[in-house]
PDB file of N, CA, C and O in Angstrom:
ATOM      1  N   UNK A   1      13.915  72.528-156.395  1.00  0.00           N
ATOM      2  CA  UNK A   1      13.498  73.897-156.577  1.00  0.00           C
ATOM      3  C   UNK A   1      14.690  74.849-156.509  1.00  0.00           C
ATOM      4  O   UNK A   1      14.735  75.807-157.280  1.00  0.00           O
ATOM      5  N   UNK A   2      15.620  74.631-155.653  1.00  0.00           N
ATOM      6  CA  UNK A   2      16.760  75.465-155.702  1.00  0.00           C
ATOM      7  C   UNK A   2      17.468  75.428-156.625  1.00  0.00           C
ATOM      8  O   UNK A   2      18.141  76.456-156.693  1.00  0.00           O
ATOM      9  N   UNK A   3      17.722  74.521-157.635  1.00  0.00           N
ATOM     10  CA  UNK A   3      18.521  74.265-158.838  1.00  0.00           C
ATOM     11  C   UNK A   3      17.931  75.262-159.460  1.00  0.00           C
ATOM     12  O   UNK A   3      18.807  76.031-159.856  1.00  0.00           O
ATOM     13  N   UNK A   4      16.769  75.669-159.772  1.00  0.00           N
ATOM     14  CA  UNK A   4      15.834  76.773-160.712  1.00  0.00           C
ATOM     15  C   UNK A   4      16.492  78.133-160.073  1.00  0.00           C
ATOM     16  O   UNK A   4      16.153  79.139-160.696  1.00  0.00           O
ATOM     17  N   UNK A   5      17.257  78.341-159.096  1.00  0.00           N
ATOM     18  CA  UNK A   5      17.518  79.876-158.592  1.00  0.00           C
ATOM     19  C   UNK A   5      19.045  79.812-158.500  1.00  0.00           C
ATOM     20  O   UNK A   5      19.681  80.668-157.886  1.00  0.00           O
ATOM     21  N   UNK A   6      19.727  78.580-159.243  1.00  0.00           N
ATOM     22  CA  UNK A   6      21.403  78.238-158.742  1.00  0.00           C
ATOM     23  C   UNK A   6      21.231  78.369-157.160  1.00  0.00           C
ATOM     24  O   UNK A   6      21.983  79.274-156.800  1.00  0.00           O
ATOM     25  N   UNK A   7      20.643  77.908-156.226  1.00  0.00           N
ATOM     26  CA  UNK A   7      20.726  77.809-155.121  1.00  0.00           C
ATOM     27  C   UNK A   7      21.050  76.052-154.397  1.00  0.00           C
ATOM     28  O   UNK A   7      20.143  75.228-154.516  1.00  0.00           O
ATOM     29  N   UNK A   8      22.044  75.740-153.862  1.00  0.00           N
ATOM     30  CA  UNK A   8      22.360  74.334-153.661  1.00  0.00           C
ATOM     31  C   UNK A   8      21.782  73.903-152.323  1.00  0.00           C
ATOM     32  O   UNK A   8      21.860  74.752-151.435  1.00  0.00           O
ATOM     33  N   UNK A   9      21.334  72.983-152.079  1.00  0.00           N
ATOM     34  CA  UNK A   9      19.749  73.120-151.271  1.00  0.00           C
ATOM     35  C   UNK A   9      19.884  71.470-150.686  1.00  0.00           C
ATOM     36  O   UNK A   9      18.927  70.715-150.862  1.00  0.00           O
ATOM     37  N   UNK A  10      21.312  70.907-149.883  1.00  0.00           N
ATOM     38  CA  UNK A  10      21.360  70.005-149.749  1.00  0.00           C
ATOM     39  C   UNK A  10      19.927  68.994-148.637  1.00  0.00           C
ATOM     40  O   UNK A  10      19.394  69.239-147.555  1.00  0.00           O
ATOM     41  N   UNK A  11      19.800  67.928-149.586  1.00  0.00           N
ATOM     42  CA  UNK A  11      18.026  67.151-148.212  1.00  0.00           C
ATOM     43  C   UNK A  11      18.740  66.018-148.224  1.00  0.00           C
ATOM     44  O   UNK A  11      19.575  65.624-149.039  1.00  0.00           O
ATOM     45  N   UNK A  12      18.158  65.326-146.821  1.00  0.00           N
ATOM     46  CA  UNK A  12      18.591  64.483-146.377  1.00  0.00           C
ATOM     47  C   UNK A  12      17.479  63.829-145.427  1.00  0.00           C
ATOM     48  O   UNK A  12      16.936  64.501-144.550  1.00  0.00           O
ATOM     49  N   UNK A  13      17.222  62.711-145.611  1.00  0.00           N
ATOM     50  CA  UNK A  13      16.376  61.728-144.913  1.00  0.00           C
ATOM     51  C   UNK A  13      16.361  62.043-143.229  1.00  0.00           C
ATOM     52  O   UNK A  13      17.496  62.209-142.782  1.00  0.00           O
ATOM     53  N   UNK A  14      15.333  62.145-142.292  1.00  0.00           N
ATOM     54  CA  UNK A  14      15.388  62.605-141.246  1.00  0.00           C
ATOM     55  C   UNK A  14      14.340  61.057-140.904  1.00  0.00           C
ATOM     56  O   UNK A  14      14.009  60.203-141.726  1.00  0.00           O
ATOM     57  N   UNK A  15      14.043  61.109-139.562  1.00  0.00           N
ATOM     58  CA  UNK A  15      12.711  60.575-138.904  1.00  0.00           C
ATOM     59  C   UNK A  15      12.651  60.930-137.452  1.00  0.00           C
ATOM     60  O   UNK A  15      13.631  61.108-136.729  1.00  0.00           O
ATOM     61  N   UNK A  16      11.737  60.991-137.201  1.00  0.00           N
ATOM     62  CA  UNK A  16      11.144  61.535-136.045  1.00  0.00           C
ATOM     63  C   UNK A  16      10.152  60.568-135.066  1.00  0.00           C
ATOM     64  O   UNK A  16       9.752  59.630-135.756  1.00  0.00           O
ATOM     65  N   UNK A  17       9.751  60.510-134.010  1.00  0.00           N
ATOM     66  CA  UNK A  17       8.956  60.273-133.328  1.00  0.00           C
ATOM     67  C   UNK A  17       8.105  60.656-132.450  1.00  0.00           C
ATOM     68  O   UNK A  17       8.772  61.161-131.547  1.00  0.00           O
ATOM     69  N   UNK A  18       6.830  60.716-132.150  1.00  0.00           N
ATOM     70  CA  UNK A  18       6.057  61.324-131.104  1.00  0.00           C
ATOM     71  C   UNK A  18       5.257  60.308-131.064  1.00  0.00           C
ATOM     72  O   UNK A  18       5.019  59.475-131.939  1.00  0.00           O
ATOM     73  N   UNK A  19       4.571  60.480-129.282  1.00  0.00           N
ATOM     74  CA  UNK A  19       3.518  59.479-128.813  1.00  0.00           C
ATOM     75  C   UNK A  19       2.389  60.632-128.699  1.00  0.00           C
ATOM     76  O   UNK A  19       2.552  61.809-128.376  1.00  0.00           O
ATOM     77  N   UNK A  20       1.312  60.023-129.022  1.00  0.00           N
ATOM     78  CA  UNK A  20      -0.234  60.846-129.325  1.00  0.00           C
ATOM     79  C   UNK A  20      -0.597  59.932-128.049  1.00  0.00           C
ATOM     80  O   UNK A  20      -0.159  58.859-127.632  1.00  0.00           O
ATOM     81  N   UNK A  21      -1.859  61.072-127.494  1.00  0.00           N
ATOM     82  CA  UNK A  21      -3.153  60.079-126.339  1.00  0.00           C
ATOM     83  C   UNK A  21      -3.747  60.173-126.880  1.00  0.00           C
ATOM     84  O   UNK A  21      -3.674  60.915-127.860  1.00  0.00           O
ATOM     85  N   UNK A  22      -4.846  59.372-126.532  1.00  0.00           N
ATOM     86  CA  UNK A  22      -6.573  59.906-126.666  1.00  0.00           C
ATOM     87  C   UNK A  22      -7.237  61.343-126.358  1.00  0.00           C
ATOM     88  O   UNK A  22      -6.945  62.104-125.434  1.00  0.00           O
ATOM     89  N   UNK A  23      -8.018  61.487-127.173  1.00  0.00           N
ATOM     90  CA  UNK A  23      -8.882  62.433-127.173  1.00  0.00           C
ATOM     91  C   UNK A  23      -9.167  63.079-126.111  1.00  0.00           C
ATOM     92  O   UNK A  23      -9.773  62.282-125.395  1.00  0.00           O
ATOM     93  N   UNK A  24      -9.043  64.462-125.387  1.00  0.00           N
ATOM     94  CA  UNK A  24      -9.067  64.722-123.959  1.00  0.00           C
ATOM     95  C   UNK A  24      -9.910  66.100-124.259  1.00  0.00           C
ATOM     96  O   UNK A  24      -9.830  66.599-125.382  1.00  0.00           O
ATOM     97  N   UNK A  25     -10.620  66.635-123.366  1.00  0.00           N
ATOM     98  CA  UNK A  25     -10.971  67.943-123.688  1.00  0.00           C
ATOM     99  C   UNK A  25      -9.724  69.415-123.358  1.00  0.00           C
ATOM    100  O   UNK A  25      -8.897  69.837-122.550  1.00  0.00           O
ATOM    101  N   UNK A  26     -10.146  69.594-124.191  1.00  0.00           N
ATOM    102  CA  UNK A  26      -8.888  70.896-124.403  1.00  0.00           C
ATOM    103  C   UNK A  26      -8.569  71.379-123.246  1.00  0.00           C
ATOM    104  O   UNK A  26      -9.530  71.603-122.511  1.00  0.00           O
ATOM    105  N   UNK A  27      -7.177  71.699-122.696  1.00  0.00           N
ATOM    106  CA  UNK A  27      -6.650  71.835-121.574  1.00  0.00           C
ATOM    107  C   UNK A  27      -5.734  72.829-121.906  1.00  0.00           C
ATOM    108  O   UNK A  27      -5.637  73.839-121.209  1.00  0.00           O
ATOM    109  N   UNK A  28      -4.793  72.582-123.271  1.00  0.00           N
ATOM    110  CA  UNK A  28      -3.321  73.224-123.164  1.00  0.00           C
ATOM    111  C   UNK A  28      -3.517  74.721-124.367  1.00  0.00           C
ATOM    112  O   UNK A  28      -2.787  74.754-125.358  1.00  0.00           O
ATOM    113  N   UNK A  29      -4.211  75.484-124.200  1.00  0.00           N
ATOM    114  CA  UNK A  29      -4.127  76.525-125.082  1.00  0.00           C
ATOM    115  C   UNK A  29      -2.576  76.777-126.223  1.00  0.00           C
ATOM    116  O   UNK A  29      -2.807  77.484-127.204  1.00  0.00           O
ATOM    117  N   UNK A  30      -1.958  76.547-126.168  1.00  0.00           N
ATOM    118  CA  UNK A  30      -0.941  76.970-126.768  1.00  0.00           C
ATOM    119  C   UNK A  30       0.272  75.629-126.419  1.00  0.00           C
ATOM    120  O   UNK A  30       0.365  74.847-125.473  1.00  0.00           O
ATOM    121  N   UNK A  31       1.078  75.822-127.653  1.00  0.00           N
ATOM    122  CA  UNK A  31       2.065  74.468-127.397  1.00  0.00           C
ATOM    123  C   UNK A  31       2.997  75.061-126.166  1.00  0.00           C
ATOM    124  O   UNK A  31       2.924  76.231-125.790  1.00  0.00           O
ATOM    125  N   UNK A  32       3.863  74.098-125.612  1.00  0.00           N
ATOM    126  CA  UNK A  32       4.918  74.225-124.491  1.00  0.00           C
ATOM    127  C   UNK A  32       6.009  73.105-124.975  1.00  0.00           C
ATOM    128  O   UNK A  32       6.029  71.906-124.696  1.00  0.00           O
ATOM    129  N   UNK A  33       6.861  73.825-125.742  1.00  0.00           N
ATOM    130  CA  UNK A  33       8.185  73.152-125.855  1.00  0.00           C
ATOM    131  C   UNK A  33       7.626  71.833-127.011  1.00  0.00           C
ATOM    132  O   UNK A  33       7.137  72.011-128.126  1.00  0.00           O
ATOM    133  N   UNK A  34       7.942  70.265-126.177  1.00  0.00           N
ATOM    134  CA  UNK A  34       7.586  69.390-127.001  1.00  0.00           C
ATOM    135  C   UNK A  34       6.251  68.813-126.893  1.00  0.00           C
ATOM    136  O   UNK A  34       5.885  67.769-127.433  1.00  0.00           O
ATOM    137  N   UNK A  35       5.469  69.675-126.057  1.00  0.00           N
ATOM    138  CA  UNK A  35       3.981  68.950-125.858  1.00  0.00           C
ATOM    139  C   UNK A  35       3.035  70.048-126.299  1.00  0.00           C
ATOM    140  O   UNK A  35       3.115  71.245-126.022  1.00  0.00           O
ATOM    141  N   UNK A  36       2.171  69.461-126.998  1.00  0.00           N
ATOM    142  CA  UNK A  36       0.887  70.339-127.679  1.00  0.00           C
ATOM    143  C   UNK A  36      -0.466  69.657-127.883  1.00  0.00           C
ATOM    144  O   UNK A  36      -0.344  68.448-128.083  1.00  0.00           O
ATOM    145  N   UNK A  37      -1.765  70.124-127.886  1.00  0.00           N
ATOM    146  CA  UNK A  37      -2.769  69.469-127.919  1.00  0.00           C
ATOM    147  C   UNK A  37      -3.664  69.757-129.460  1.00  0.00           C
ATOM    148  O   UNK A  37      -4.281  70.818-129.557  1.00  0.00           O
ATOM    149  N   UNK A  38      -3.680  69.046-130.290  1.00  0.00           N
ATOM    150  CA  UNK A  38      -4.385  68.835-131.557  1.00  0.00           C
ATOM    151  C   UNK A  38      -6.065  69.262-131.334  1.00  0.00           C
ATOM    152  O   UNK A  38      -6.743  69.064-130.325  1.00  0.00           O
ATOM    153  N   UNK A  39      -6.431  69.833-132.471  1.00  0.00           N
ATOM    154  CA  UNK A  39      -7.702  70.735-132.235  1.00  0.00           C
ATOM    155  C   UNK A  39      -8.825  69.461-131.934  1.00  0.00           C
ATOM    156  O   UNK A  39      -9.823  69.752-131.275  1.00  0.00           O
ATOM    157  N   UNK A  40      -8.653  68.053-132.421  1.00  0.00           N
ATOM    158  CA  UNK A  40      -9.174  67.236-131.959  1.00  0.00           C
ATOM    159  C   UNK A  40      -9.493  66.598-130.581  1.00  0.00           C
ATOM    160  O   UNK A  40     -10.380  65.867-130.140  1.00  0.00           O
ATOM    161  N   UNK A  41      -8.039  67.382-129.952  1.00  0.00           N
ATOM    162  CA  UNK A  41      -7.822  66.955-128.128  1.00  0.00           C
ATOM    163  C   UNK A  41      -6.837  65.923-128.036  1.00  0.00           C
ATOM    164  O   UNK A  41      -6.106  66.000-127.048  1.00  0.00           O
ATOM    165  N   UNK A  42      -6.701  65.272-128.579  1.00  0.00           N
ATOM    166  CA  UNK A  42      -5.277  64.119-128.986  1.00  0.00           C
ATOM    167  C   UNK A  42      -3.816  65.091-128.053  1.00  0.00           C
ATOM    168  O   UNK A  42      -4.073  66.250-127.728  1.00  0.00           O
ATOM    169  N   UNK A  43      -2.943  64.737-127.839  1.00  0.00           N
ATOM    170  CA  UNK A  43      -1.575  65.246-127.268  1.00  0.00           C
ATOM    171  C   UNK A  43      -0.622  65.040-127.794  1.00  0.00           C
ATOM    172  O   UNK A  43      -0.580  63.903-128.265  1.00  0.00           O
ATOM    173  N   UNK A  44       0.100  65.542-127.931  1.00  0.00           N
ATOM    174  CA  UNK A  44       1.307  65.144-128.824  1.00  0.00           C
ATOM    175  C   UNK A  44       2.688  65.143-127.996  1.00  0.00           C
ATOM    176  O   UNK A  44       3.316  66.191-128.142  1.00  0.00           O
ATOM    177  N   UNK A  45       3.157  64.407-127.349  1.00  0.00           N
ATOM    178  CA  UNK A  45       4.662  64.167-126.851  1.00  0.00           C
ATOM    179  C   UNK A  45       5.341  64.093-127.305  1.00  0.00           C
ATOM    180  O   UNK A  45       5.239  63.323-128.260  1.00  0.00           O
ATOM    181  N   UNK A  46       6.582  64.737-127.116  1.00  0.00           N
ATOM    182  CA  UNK A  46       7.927  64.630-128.050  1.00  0.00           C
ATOM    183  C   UNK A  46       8.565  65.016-129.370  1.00  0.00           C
ATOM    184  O   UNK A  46       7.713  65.655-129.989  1.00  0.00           O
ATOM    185  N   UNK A  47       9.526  64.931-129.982  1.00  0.00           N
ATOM    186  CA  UNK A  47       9.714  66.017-131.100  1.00  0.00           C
ATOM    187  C   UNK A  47      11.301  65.099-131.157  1.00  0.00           C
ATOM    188  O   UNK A  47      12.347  65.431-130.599  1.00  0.00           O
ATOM    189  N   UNK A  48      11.129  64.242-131.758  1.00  0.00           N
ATOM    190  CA  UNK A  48      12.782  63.438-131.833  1.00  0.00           C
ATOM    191  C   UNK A  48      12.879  63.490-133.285  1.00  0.00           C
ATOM    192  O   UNK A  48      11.991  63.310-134.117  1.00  0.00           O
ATOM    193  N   UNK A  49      14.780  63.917-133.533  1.00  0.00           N
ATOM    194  CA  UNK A  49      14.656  63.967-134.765  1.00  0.00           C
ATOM    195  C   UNK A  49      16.415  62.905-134.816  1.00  0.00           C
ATOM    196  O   UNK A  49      17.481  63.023-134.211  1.00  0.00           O
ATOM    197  N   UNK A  50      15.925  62.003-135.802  1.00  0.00           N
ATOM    198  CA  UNK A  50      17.300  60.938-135.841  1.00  0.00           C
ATOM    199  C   UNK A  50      17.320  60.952-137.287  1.00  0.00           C
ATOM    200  O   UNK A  50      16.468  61.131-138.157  1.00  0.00           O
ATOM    201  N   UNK A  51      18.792  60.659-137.266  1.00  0.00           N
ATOM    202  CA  UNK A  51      19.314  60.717-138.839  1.00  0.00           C
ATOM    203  C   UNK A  51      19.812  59.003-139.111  1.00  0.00           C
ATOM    204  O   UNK A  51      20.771  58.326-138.740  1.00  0.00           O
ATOM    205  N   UNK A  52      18.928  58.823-139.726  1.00  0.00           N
ATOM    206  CA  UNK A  52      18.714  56.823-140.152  1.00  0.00           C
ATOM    207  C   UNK A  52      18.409  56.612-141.559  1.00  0.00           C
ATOM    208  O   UNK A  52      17.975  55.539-141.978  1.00  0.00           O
ATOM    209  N   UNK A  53      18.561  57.308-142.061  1.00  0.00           N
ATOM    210  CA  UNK A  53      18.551  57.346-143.500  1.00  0.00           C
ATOM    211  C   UNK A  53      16.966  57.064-144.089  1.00  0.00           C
ATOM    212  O   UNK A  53      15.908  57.677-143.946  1.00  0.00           O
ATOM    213  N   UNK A  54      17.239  56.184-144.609  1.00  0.00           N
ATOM    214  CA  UNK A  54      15.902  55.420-145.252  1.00  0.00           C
ATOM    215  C   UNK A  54      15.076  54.431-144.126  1.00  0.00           C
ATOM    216  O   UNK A  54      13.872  54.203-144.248  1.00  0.00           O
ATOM    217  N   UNK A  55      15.876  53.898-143.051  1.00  0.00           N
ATOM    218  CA  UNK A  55      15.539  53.547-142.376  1.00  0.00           C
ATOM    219  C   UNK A  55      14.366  54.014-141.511  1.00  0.00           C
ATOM    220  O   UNK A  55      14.652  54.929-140.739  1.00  0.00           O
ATOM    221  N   UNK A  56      12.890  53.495-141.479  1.00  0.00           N
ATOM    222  CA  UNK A  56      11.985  54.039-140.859  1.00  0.00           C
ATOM    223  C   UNK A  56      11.240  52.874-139.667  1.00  0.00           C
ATOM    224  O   UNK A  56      10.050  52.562-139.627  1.00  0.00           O
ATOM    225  N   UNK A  57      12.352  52.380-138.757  1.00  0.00           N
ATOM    226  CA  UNK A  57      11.410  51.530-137.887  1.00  0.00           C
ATOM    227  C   UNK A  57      11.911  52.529-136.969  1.00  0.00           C
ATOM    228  O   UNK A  57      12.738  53.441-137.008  1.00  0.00           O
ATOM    229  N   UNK A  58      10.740  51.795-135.740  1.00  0.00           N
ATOM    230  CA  UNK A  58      10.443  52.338-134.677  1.00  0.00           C
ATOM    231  C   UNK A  58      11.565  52.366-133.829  1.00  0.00           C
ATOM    232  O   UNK A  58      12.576  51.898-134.353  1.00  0.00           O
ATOM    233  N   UNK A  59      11.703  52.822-132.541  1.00  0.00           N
ATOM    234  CA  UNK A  59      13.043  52.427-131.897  1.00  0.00           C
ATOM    235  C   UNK A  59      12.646  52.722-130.486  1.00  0.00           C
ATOM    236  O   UNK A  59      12.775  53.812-129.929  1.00  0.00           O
ATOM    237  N   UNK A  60      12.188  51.713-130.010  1.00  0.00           N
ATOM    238  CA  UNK A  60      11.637  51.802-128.096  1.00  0.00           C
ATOM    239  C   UNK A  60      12.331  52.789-126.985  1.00  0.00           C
ATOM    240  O   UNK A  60      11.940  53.430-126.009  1.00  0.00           O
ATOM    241  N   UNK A  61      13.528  52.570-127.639  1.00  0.00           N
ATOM    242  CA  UNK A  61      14.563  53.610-126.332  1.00  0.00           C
ATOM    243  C   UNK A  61      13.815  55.030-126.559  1.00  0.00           C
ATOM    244  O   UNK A  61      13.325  55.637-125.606  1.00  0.00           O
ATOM    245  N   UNK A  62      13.766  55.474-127.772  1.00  0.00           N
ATOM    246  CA  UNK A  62      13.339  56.556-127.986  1.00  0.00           C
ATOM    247  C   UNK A  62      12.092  57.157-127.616  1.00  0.00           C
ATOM    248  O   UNK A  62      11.947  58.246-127.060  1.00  0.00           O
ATOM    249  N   UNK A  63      11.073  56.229-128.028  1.00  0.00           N
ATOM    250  CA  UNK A  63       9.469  56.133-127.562  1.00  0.00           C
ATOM    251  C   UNK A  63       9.575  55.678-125.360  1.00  0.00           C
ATOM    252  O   UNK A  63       8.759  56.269-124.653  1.00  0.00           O
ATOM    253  N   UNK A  64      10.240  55.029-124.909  1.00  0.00           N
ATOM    254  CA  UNK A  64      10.408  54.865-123.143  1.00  0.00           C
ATOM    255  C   UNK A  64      11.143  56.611-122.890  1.00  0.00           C
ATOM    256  O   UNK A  64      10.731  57.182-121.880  1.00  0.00           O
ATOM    257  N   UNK A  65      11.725  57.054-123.391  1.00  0.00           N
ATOM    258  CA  UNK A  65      12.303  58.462-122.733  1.00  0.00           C
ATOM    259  C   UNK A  65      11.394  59.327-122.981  1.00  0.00           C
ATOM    260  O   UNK A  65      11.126  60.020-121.999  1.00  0.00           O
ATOM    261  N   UNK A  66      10.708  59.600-124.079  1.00  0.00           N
ATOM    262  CA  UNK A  66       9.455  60.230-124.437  1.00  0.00           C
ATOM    263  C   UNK A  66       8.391  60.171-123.246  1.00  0.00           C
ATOM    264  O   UNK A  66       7.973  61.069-122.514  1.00  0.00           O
ATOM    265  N   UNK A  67       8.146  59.046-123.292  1.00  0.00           N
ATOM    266  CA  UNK A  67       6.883  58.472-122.190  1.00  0.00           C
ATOM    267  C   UNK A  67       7.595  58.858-120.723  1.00  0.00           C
ATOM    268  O   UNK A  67       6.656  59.323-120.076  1.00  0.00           O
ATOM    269  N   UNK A  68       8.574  58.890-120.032  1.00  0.00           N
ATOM    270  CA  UNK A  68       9.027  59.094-119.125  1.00  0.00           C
ATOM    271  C   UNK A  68       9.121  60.651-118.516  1.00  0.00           C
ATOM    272  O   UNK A  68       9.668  60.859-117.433  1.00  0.00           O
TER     273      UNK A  68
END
């Protein structure tokens, strides 16, 4: 899209990770940093962002510091 405005608009492969819970009744009105609660009640931990290219496996160190 930036090529259409001469604007150079470099992207680059990212990945991320977060651990979800189960379904809980709503507790957290509003997000706090890296934890937020989905209108479903689900939780969302963490907000990791690694530069691995194409590479999309999981990576435990990342998911144990999360959980910790």
């Amino acid at each position: 899209m930036g090529a259409q405005i001469d604007l150079d608009i470099p992207v680059r492969p990212q990945t991320g990770q977060v651990i979800v819970t189960e379904k809980a009744v709503p507790f957290l009105p509003q997000p706090i940093s890296t934890i937020r609660q989905t209108d479903e009640g689900g939780v969302m931990l963490g907000d990791s962002v690694e530069e691995k290219g194409t590479d999309d496996a999981t990576i435990p160190g990342v998911l144990s510091v999360t959980a910790a």
